[in-house]
C-alpha angles and dihedrals in degrees: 000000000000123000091271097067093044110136116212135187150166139197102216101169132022114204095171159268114317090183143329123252138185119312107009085309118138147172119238153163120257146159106224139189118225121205087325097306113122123278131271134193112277135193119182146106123289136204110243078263100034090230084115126054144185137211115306143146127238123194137183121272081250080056103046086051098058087049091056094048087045094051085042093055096046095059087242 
């Protein structure tokens, strides 16, 4: 992998466990920093040292806030 392929990221801000998995992983939600860029709302697993991850999705503030309205709406 060259410098240009590095993948960076930081975790800038830790709102809490969503659940708990297999093996100290767990799903939470994060604000994380992507290659330098700000950082964004994040949902997704994590390794026991967050230095693995899983699959996730991560949305805009703007974003996060229609998914909030949406899941208040629904009753959920």
């Amino acid at each position: 992998m060259n410098n240009q392929d590095e993948f960076k990221f930081e975790i800038t801000k830790n709102y809490g466990t969503i659940s708990e998995g297999k093996g100290g992983w767990n799903t939470e939600l994060n604000e994380v920093s992507w290659n330098g860029r700000d950082p964004k709302f994040d949902i997704r697993s994590w390794s026991p040292d967050h230095q693995k991850m899983g699959k996730g999705i991560t949305l805009t503030r703007d974003e996060l806030i229609v998914l909030k309205k949406l899941l208040d709406e629904s009753g959920i």
